[in-house]
mmCIF file of the C-alpha atoms, coordinates in Angstrom:
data_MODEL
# 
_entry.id   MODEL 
# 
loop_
_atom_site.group_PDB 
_atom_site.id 
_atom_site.type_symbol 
_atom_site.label_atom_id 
_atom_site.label_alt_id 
_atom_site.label_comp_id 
_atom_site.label_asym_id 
_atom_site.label_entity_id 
_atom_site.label_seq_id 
_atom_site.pdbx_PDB_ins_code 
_atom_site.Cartn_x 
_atom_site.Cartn_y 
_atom_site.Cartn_z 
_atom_site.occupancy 
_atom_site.B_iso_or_equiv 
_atom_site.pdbx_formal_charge 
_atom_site.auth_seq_id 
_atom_site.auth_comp_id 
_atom_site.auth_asym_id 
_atom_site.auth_atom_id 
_atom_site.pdbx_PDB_model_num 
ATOM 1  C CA . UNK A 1 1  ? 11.080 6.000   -2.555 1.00 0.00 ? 1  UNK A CA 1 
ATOM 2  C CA . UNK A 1 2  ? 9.111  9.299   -3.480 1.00 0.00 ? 2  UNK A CA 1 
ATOM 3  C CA . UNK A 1 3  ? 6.548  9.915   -0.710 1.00 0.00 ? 3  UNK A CA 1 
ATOM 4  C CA . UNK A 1 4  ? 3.763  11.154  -3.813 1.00 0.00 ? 4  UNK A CA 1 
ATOM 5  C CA . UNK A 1 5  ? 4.653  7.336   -5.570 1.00 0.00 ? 5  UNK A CA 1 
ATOM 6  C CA . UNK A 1 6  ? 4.073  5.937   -2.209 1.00 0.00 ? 6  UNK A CA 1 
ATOM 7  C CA . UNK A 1 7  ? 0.529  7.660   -1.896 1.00 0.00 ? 7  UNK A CA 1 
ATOM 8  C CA . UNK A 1 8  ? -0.757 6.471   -5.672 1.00 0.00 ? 8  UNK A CA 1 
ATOM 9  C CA . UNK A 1 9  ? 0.365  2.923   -5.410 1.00 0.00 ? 9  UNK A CA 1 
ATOM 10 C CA . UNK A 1 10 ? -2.451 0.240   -4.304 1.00 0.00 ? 10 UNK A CA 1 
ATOM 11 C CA . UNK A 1 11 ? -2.242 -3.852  -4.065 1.00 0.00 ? 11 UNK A CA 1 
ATOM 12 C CA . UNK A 1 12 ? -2.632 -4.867  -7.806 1.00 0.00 ? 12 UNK A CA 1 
ATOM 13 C CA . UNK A 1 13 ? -4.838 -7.581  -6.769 1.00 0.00 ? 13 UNK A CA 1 
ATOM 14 C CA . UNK A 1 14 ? -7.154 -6.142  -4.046 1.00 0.00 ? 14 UNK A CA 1 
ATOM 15 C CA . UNK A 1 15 ? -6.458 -2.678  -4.954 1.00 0.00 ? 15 UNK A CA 1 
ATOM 16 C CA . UNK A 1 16 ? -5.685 -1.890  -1.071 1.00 0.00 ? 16 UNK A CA 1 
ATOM 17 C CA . UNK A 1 17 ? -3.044 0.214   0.687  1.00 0.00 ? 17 UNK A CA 1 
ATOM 18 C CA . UNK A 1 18 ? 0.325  -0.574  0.771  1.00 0.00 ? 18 UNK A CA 1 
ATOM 19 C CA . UNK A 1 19 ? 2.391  -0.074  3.465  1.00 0.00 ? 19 UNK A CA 1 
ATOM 20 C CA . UNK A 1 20 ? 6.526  0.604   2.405  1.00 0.00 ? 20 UNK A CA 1 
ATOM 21 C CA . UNK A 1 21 ? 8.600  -1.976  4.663  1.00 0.00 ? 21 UNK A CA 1 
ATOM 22 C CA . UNK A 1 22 ? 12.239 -1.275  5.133  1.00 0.00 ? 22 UNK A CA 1 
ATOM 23 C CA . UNK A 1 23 ? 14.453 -3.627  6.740  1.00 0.00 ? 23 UNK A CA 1 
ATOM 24 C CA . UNK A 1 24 ? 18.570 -4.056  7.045  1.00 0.00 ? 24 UNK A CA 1 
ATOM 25 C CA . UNK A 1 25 ? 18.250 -5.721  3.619  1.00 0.00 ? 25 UNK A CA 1 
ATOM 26 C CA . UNK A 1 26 ? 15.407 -5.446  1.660  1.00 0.00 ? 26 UNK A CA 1 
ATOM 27 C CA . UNK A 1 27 ? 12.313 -2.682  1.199  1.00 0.00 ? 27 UNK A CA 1 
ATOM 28 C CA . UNK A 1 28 ? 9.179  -4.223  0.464  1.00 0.00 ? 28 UNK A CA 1 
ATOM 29 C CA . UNK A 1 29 ? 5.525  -2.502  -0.235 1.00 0.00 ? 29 UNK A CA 1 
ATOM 30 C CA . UNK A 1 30 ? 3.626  -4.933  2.030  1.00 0.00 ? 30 UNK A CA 1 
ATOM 31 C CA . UNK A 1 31 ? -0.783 -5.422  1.747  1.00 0.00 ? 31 UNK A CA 1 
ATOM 32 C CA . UNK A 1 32 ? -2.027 -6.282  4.836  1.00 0.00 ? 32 UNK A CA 1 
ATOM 33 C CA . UNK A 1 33 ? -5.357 -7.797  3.286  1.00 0.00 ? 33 UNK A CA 1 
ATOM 34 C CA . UNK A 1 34 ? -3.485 -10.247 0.906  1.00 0.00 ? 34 UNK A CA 1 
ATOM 35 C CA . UNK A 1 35 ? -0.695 -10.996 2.893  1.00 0.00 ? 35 UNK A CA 1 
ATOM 36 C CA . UNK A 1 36 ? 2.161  -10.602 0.411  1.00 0.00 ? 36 UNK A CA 1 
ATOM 37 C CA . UNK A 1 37 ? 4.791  -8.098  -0.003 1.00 0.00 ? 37 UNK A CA 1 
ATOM 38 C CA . UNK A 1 38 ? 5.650  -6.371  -3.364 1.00 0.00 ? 38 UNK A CA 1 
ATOM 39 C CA . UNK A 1 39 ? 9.656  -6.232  -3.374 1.00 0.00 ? 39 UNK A CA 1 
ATOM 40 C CA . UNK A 1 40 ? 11.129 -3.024  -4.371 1.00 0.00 ? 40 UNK A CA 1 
ATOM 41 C CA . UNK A 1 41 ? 14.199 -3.582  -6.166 1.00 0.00 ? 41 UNK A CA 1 
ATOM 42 C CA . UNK A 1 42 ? 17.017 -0.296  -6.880 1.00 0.00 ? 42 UNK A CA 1 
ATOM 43 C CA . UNK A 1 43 ? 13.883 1.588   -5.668 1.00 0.00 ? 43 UNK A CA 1 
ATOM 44 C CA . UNK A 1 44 ? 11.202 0.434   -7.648 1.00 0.00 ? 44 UNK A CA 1 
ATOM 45 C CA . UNK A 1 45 ? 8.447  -1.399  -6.811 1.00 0.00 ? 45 UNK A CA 1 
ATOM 46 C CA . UNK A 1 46 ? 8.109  -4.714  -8.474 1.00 0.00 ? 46 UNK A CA 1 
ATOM 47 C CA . UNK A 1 47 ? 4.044  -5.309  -8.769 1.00 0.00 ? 47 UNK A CA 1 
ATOM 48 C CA . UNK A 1 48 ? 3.687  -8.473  -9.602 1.00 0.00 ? 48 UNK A CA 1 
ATOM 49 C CA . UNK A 1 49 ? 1.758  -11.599 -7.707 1.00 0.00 ? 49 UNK A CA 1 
ATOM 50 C CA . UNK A 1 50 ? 4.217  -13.638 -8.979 1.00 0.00 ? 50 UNK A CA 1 
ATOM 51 C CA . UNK A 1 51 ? 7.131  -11.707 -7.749 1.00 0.00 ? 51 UNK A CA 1 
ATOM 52 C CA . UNK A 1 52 ? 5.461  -11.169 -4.168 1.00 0.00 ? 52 UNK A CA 1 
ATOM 53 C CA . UNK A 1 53 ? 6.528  -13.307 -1.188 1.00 0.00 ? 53 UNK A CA 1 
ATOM 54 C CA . UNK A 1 54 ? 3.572  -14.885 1.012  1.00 0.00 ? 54 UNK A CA 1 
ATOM 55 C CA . UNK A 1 55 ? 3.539  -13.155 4.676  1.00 0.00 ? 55 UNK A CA 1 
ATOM 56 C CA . UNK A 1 56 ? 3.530  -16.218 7.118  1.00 0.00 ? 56 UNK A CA 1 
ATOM 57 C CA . UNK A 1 57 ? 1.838  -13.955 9.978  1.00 0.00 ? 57 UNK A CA 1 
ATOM 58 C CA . UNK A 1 58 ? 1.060  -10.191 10.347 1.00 0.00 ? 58 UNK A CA 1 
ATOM 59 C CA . UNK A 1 59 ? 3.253  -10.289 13.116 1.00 0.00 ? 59 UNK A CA 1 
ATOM 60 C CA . UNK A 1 60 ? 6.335  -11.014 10.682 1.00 0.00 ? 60 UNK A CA 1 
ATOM 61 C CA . UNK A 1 61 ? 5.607  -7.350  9.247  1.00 0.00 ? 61 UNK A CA 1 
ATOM 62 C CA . UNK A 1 62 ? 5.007  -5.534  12.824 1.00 0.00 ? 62 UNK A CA 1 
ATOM 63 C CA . UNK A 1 63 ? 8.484  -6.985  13.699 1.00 0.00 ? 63 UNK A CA 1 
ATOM 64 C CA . UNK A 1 64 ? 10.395 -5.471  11.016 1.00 0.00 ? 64 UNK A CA 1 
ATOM 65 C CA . UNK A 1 65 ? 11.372 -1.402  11.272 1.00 0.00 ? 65 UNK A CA 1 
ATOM 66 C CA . UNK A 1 66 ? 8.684  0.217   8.861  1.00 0.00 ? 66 UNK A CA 1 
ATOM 67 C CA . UNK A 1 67 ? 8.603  3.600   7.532  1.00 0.00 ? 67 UNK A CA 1 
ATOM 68 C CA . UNK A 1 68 ? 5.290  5.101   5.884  1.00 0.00 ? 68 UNK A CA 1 
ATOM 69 C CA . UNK A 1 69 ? 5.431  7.610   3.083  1.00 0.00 ? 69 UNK A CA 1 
# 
């Protein structure tokens, strides 16, 4: 995903950061104030609530690999 897209793109509902989550298989843009993640699907970012998955526990998201920007 294009670093500049990356740096634009804020949590439709809280209008927050996002941070991009990339695991084995899926990438996600994750908001750590909301606790969903945004999937990103053939590399772009789906930003819908009613597409977002609920995070259980921040600690789901500091276990998976992450890269920023």
């Amino acid at each position: 995903m294009d670093n500049r897209l990356l740096e634009m793109l804020v949590c439709p509902l809280c209008k927050g950061p996002l941070e991009h989550v990339r695991t084995a298989t899926s990438r996600e843009l994750v908001c750590h104030a909301d606790r969903l993640a945004f999937p990103v699907r053939d590399g772009i970012p789906v930003m819908l609530e009613s597409e977002a998955r609920s995070l259980e526990s921040v600690d789901t998201v500091a276990a998976a690999p992450t890269s920023v920007g």
